[in-house]
C-alpha positions as CSV (number, residue, x, y, z in Angstrom):
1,X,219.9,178.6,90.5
2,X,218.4,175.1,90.2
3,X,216.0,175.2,93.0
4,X,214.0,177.7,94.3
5,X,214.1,178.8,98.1
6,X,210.5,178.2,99.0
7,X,211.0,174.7,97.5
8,X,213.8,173.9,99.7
9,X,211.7,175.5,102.8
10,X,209.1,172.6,102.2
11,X,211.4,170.0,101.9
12,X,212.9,170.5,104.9
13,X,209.4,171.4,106.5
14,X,208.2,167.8,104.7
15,X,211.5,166.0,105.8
16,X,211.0,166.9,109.6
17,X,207.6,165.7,109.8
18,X,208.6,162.2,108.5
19,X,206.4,159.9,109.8
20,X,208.5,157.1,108.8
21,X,211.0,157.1,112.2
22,X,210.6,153.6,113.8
23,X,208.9,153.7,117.2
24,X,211.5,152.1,119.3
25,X,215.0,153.0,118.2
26,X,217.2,149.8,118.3
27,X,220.6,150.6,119.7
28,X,223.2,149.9,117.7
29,X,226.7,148.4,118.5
30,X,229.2,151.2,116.8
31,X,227.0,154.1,118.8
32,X,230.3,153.9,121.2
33,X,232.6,155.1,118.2
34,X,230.2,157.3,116.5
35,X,229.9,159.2,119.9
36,X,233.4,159.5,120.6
37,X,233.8,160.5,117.2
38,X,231.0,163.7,118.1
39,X,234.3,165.7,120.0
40,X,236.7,165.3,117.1
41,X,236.6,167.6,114.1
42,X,236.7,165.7,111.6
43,X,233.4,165.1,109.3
44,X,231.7,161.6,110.1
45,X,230.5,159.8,107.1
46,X,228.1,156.9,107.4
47,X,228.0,154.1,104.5
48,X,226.2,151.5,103.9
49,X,223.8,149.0,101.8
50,X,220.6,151.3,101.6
51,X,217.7,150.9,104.4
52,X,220.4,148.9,106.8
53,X,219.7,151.9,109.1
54,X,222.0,154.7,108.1
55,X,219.2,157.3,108.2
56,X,217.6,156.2,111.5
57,X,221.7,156.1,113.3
58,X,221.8,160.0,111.1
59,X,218.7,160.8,113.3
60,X,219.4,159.6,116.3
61,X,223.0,161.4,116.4
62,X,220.6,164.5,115.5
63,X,217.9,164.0,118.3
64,X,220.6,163.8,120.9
65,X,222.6,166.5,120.4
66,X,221.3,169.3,122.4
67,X,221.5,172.3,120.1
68,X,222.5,172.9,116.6
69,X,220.7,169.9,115.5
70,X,218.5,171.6,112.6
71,X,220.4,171.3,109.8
72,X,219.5,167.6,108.5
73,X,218.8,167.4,104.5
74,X,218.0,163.7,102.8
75,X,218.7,164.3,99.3
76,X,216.9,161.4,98.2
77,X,213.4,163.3,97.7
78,X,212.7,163.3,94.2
79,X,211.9,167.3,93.5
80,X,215.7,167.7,94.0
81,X,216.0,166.1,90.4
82,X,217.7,169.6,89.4
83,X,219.5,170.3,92.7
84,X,223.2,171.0,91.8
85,X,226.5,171.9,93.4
86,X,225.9,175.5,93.6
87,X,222.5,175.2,95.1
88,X,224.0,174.1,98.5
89,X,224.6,177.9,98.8
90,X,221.0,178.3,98.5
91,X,220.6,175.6,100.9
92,X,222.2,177.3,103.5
93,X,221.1,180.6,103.0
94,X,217.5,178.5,103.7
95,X,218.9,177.3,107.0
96,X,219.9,180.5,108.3
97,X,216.8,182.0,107.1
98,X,214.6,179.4,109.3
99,X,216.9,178.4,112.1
100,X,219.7,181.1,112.7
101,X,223.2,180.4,112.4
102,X,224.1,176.8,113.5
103,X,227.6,174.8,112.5
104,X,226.1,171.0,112.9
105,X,225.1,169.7,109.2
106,X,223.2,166.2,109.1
107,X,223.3,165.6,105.3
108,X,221.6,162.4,104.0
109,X,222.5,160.0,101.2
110,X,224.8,163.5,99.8
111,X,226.0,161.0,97.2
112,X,223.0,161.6,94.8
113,X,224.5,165.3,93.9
114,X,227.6,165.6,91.5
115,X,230.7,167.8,93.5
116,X,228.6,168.1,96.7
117,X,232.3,167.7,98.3
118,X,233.4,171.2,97.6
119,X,230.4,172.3,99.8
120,X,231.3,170.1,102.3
121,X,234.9,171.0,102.2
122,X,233.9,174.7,102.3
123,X,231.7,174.6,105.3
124,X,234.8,172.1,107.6
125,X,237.3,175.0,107.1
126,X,234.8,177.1,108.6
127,X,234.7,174.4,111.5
128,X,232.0,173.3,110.6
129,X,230.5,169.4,112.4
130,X,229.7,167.5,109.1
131,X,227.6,164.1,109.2
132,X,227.4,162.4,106.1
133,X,225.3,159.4,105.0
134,X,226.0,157.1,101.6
135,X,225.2,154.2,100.0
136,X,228.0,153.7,97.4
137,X,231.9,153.0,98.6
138,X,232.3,155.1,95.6
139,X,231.3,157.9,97.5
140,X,234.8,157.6,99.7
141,X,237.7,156.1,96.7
142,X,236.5,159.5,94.6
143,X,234.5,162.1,96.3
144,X,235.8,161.7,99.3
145,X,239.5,160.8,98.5
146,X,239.8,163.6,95.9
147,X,239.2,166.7,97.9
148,X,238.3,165.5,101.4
149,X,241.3,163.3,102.5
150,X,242.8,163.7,106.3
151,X,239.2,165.2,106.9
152,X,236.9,162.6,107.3
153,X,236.6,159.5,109.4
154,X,234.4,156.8,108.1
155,X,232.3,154.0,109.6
156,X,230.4,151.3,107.9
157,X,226.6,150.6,108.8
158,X,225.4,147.0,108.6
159,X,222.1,145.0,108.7
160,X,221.2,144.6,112.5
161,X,223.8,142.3,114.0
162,X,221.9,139.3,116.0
163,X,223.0,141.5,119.4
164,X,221.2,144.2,118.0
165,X,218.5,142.1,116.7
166,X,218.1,140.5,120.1
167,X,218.4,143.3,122.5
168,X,214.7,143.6,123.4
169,X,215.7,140.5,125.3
170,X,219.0,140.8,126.8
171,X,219.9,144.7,126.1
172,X,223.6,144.4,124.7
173,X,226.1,144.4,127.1
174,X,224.3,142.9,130.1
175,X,224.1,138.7,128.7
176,X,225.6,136.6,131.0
177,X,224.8,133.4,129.3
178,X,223.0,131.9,132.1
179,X,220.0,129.0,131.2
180,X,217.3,132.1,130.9
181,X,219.8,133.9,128.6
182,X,220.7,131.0,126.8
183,X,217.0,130.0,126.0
184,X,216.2,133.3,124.8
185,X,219.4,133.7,122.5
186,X,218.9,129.8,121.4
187,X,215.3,131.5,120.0
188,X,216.0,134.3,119.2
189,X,219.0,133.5,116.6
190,X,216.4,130.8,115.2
191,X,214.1,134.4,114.1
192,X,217.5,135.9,112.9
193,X,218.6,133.0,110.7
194,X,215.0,133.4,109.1
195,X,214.6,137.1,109.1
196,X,218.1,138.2,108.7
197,X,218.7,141.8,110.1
198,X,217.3,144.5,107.2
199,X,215.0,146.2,109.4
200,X,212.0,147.1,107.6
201,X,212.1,143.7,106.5
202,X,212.0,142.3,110.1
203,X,208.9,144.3,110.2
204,X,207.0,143.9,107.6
205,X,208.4,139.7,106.2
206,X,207.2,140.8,103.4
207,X,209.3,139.4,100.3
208,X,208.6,142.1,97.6
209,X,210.0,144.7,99.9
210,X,213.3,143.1,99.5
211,X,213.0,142.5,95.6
212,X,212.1,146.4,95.2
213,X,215.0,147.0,97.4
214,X,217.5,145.5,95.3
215,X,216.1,146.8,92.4
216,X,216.3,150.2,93.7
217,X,220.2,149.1,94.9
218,X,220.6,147.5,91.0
219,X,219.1,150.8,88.8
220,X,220.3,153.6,91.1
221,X,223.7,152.5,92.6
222,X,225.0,150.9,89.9
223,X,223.2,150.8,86.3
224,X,222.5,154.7,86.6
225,X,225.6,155.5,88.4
226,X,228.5,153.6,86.5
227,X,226.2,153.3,82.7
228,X,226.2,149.8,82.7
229,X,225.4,149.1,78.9
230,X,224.1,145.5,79.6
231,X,221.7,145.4,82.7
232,X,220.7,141.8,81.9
233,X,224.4,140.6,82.1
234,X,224.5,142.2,85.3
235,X,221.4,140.8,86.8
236,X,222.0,137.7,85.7
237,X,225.6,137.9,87.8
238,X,223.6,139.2,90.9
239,X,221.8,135.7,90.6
240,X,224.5,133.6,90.3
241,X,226.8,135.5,93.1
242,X,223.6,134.5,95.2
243,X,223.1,130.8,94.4
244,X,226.8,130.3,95.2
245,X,227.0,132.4,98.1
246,X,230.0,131.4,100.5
247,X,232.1,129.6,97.5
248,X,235.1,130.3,95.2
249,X,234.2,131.8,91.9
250,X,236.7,133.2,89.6
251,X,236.7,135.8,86.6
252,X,236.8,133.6,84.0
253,X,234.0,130.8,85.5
254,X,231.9,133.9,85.8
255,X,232.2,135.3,82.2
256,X,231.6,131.1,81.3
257,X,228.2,131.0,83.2
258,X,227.1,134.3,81.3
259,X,228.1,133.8,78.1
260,X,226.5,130.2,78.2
261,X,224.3,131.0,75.5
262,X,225.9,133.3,73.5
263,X,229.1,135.7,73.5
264,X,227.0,138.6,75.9
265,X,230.3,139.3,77.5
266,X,233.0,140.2,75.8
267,X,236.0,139.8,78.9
268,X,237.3,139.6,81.7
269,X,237.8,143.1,82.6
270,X,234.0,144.1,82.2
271,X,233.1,141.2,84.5
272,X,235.8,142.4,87.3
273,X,234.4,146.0,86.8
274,X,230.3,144.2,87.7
275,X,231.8,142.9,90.8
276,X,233.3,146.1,92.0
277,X,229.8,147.9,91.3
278,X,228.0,145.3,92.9
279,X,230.6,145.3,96.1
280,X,230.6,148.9,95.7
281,X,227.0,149.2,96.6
282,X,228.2,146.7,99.7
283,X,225.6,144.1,98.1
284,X,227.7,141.5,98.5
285,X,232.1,141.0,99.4
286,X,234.5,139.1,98.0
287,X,237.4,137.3,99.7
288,X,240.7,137.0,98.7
289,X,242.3,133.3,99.3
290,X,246.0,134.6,101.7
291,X,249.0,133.6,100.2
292,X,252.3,135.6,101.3
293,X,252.5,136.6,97.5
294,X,250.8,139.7,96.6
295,X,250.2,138.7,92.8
296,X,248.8,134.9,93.5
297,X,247.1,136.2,96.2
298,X,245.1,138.3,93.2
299,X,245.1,135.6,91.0
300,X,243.1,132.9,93.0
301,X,239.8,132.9,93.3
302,X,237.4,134.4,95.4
303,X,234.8,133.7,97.7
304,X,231.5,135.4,98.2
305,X,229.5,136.5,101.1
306,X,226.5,139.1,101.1
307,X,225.7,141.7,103.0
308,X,223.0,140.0,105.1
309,X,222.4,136.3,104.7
310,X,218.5,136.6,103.6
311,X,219.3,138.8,100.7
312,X,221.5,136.0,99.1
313,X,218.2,134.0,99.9
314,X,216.0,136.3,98.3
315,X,218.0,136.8,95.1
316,X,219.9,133.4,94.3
317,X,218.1,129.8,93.8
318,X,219.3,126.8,96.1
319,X,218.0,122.8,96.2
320,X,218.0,122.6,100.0
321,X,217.9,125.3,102.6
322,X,221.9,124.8,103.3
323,X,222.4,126.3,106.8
324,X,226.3,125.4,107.0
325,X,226.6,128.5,103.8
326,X,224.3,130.6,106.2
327,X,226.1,130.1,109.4
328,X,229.3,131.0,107.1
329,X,228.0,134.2,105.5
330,X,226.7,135.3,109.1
331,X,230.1,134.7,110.7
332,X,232.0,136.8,107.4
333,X,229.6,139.6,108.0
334,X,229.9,140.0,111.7
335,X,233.6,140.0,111.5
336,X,233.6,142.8,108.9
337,X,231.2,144.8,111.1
338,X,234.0,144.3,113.8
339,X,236.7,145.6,111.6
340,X,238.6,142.9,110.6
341,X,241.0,142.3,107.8
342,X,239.3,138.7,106.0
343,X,241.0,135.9,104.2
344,X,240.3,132.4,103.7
345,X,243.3,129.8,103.5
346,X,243.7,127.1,101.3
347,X,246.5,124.8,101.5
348,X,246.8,120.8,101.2
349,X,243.4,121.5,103.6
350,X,241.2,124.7,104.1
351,X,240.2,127.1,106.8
352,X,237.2,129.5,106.2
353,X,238.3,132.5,107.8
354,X,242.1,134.3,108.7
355,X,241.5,137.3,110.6
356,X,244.5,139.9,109.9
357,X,245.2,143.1,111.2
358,X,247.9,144.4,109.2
359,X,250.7,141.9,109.1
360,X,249.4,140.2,112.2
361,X,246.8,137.4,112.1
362,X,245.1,137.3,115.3
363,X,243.0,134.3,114.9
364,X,241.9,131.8,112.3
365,X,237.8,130.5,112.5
366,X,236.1,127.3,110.6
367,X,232.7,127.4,110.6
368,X,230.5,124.3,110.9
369,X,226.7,123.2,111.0
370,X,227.8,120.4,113.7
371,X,230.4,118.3,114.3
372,X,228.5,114.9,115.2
373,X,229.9,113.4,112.4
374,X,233.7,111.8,112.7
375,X,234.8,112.4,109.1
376,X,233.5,116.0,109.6
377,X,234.9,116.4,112.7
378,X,238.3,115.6,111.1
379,X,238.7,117.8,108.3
380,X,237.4,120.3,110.3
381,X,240.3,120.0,112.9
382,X,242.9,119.5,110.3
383,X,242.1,122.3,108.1
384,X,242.5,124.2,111.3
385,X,245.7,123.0,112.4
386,X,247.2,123.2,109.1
387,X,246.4,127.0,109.3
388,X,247.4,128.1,112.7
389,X,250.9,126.2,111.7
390,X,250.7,128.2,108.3
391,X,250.3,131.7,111.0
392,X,252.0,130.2,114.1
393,X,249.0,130.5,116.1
394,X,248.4,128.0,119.0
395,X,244.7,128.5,119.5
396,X,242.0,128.0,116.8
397,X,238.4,128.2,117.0
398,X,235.0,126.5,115.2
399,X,231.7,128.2,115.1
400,X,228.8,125.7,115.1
401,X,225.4,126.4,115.4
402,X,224.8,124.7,118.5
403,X,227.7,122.9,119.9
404,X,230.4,124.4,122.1
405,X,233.2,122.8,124.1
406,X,237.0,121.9,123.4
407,X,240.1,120.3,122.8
408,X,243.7,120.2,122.7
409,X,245.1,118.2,120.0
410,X,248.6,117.0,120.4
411,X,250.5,116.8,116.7
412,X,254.1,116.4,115.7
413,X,255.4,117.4,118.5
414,X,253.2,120.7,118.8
415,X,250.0,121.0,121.3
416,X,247.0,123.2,119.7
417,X,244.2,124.1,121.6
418,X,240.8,124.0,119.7
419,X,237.3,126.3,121.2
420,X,234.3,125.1,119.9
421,X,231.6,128.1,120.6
422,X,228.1,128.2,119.2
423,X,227.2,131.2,116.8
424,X,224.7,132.4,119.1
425,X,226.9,132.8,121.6
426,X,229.9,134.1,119.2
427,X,227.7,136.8,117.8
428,X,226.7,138.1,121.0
429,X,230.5,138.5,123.1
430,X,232.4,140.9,121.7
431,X,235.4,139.3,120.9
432,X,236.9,137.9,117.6
């Protein structure tokens, strides 16, 4: 035994007295799925870039179910440094000593202990209700896949969307867009654009807090985890990824721009394998141009978005403030916290976004400070066309920051109707 008893009998004393609960809890947008998901028996696992609000959903779901709601564990506390597989026994045995019988776990960031899945696995077929929080998409491809597949149903956490960010206003579902509405949206998406949506961050705009936090992401969910032999290389890859946030990168431009002065990097490979531990740690995502072949589909580059549009800020180094990459990386995010399949298209023109779900692309997006501009306002239009022929679509749409209306375009004998909705208004209806 690892861990003593009374030890675990003041963590979990310690853990329920956490002062560190947020006031107000913000609603967030999945609660719909995650309660629906409360009847079925399968074990709900929560993952997500660390402090986007994983532990604070985990609570919530705790608080508000009636009874059974005492076994909650963060394993993140630093006295469980020798906690091991076989001490979940010991764990329980603690439960049932304090609280009686009860068949609700709550178990946060689980990820830190090696096998805890057998535990897990142990207490479903004994129909047990299993909530899970992580902050590695390792945690699903090889935990999870290996001895928990068919049992668990996953949903990814984000940064506060701008709907959640701006409910204190308009509460979610209720906007109805009218001149009050629109005023307050119009101001409040200026505060997101500047803030982002990492919520201690909105409360505290304090810099540092997001430096440590990616250093804490960078040491403990991917140096530690995977033994990255050269942490410089892969800092130095975190920066760039930044500064170029919302463009094509390939592998081998990548081991070019860290190698610059002096062979630091020996291939491609070890470069592909710091991307998947920084996407792994949901950092940052990167997009695969569509093309109907699989293998050039692989082969072309990639674009990058991150997680929440300040952290790109934070980390990378830009001349100008560049709100068109913003407004991009905002739009990629939003439609990844909505489920959707993501490509961009590149043809003789290009379209920013193809939204798929499986074989079937539903819509295709450009994304566009303004459209004032004629020559703007052109390749714009045509990059969309040229995409909605590629998918046979007959409706396209442009996100703007601030302009909204539309068109219907009339081209070689084909009619295609074009929306033109602002992002505030976008982010806040629901709808791809």
């Amino acid at each position: 035994m690892s861990v003593s008893p009374d030890l675990l009998k003041r963590i979990i004393f310690d853990q329920r007295e956490d002062k560190r609960w947020p006031k107000m809890y913000i609603h967030r947008t999945i609660e719909k799925s995650l309660n629906k998901l409360s009847q079925n028996e399968e074990i709900i696992v929560l993952s997500g870039i660390r402090r986007c609000g994983k532990s604070v959903l985990l609570e919530h779901v705790r608080r508000i179910c009636e009874s059974e709601n005492d076994y909650y564990f963060n394993f993140e506390d630093e006295r469980l440094v020798n906690f091991t597989s076989e001490d979940f026994e010991v764990l329980h045995q603690t439960f049932i000593s304090l609280y009686g019988e009860q068949n609700n776990f709550y178990f946060d960031e689980i990820q830190n202990i090696p096998q805890w899945e057998l535990f897990v696995r142990r207490m479903y077929n004994k129909g047990c209700k299993i909530y899970l929080t992580g902050s590695n998409a390792n945690l699903f491809s090889e935990e999870l896949g290996t001895r928990l597949t068919g049992r668990y149903i996953s949903l990814d956490i984000y940064p506060f969307s701008f709907a959640e960010f701006s409910q204190d206003l308009i509460p979610l579902e209720q906007v109805d867009f009218s001149t009050r509405d629109i005023g307050y949206l119009r101001e409040h998406y200026s505060k997101y654009l500047e803030l982002g949506g990492i919520p201690a961050y909105i409360r505290n705009k304090d810099p540092e807090y997001l430096h440590s936090l990616c250093e804490s992401i960078l040491y403990r969910d991917i140096i530690a985890r995977y033994k990255v032999g050269n942490p410089e290389a892969l800092k130095k890859l975190l920066f760039y990824l930044a500064s170029n946030c919302g463009k094509e990168v390939t592998l081998s431009k990548l081991l070019g721009m860290i190698n610059n002065n002096g062979k630091i990097i020996k291939s491609n490979t070890t470069i592909s394998d710091y991307c998947r531990y920084i996407e792994n740690s949901f950092m940052c995502f990167f997009v695969n141009r569509y093309d109907d072949n699989l293998k050039a589909q692989q082969q072309a580059p990639r674009k990058i978005y991150f997680v929440d549009h300040i952290l790109a800020k934070i980390l990378g180094f830009r001349t100008s403030e560049d709100r068109g990459r913003t407004l991009e990386n905002i739009v990629f995010v939003e439609l990844k916290r909505r489920g959707h399949e993501i490509f961009y298209y590149s043809g003789s023109r290009e379209c920013d976004f193809v939204v798929r779900n499986g074989s079937c692309t539903q819509q295709v997006i450009q994304v566009c400070l303004e459209l004032h501009d004629s020559s703007t306002n052109e390749r714009e239009e045509l990059g969309l066309i040229e995409a909605m022929d590629k998918f046979s679509l007959s409706e396209g749409l442009i996100i703007t920051e601030n302009e909204e209306g539309g068109k219907i375009i009339e081209k070689n004998g084909k009619k295609y109707h074009i929306f033109i909705k602002p992002i505030w208004k976008w982010l806040r209806t629901f709808d791809v």
